[in-house]
N, C-alpha and C positions, 0 to 999 in steps of 0.2 A: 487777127480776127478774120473769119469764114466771111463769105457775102451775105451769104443767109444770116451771121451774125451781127455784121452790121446792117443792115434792113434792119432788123430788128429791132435792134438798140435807136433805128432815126424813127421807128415806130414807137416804142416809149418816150423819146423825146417829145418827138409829134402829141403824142397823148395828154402826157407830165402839161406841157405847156398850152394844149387845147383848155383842161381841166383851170389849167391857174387862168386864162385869161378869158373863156369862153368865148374864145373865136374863132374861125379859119386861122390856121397855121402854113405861110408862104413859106419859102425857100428862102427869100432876102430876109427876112425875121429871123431865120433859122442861121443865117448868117454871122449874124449879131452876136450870137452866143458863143460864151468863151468855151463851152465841152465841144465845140462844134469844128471841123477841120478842112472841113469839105469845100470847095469853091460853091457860089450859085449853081454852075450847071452842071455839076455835078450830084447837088440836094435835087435840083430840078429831074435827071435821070432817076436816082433812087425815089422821089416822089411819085413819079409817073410808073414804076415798076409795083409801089404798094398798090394805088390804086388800080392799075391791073391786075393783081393778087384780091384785091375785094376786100382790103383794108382799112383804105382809105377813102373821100372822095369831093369833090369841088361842089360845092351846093350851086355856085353859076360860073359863067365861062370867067377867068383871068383870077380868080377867088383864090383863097391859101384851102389844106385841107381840111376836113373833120373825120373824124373814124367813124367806121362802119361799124353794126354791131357784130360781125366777124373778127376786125381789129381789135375791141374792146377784148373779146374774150377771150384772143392772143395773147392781147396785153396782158389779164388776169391771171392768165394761166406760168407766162414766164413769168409773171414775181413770186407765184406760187410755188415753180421748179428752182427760184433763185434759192425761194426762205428753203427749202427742205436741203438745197446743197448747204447752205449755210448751216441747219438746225444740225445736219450730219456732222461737218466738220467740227462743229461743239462739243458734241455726243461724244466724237472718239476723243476730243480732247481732255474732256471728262473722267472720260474711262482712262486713258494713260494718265489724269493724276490720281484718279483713285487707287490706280494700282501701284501706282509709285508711293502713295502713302501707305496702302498694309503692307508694303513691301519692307517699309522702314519701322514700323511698329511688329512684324512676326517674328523677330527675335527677341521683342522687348516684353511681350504682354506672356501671360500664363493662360496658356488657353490657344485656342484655335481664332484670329483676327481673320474678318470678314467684312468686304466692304463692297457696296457695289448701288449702282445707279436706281430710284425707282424707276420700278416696270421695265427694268432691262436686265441684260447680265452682269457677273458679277464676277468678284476674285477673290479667292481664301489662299490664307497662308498661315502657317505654322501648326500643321500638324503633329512634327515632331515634336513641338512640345507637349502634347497629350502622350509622349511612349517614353519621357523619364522614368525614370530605374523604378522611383516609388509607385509608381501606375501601373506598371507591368503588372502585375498580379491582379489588374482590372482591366486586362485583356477584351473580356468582352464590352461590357461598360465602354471602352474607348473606342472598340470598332462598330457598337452604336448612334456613338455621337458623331464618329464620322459619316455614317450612312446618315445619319439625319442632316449633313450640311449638305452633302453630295447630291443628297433627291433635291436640293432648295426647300425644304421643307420650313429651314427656319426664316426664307425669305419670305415665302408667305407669310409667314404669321407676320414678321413684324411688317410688312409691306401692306399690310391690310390694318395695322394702328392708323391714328391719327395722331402724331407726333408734334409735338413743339419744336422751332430749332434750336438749336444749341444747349438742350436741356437731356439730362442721363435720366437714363431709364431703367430699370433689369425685371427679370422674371426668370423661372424655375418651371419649367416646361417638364411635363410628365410622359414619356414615350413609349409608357406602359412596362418599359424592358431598363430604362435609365434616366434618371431625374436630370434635366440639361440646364447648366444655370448659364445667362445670359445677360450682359453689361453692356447697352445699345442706347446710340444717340443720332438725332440726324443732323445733319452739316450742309453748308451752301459751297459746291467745286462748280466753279464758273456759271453759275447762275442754275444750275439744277442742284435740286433734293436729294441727297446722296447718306445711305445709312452705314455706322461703320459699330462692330458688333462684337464684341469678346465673347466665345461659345466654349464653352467648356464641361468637364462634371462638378459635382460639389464640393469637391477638393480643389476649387486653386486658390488663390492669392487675389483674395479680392480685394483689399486694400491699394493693393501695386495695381492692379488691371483698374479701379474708379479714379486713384491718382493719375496713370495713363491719360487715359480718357478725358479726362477733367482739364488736362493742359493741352490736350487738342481743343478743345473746345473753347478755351481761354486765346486762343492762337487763332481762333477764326472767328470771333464777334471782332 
């Protein structure tokens, strides 16, 4: 831990313990505590360096401290910069299991599986199964539906539903050029909203793709 990091961290201390006890906060107080490691004159040194920093400050001479309202909005500011490293390290967590799960469902489902965070990015897999033998001769039809997953075209749409969790859904979206049918539900991956989507044409195996589906969702209430 940096200098700067530890100030820091005796300035959240300082504060935490200001807040629960609404009083000066000394150094022998500071002592007391078991996150604490530091001798007296040593809290007494880093004490005296906040309040030189405009942190801290002694309402009368021999007193413990109180924060300044500069310290305060230090203080706010790092649990602010704490939550967003944390909400990040979520987010990607998120994202590597969602993509570990289309990952494991785009051989299985009939169609194009598609799964990705709301309001963030997302993962598709199994394209190749839109270009079996029998669809070749729907050549174009197939390179529609893939331009419509490409643009995120069909993230909007369903990202602008208001969805129940754990509950299937489908629709037959019209693209003017090919009719796009669609088996979507949303799911809880480590505490965010997460939509996972079978896109296709009117030709697949709907049966297999809601069976699919239906036991992820059984898997995750």
């Amino acid at each position: 831990m940096s200098h700067d990091e530890k100030l820091l961290a005796l300035l959240d201390l300082v504060i935490d313990t200001y807040i629960n006890k609404g009083e000066p906060v000394g150094s022998k107080f500071l002592n007391t505590l078991d996150d604490v490691e530091y001798a007296p004159s040593t809290l007494r040194k880093y004490l005296n360096m906040l309040e030189k920093q405009g942190m801290v400050y002694q309402p009368y001479n021999s007193s413990g401290r109180i924060p300044t309202i500069d310290g305060l909005k230090l203080y706010i500011e790092n649990y602010l910069q704490q939550i967003e490293e944390e909400t990040a390290a979520e987010v990607i967590s998120a994202r590597e299991n969602i993509k570990e799960l289309v990952e494991m469902l785009g051989s299985l489902v009939d169609g194009v599986i598609i799964g990705f965070l709301r309001n963030d990015e997302y993962y598709y897999l199994g394209i190749n199964n839109l270009l079996r033998d029998d669809l070749k001769e729907d050549y174009e039809e197939t390179r529609n539906i893939i331009r419509f997953i490409e643009e995120k075209r069909i993230v909007k749409y369903i990202d602008e539903k208001i969805l129940k969790r754990n509950q299937m859904y489908y629709t037959f979206l019209d693209d003017h050029q090919t009719i796009i049918s669609t088996v979507y539900a949303k799911v809880n991956i480590d505490g965010y909203d997460c939509i996972l989507a079978i896109v296709g044409p009117t030709r697949v195996n709907y049966k297999k793709n809601v069976a699919i589906l239906s036991q992820i969702l059984q898997k995750m209430e």
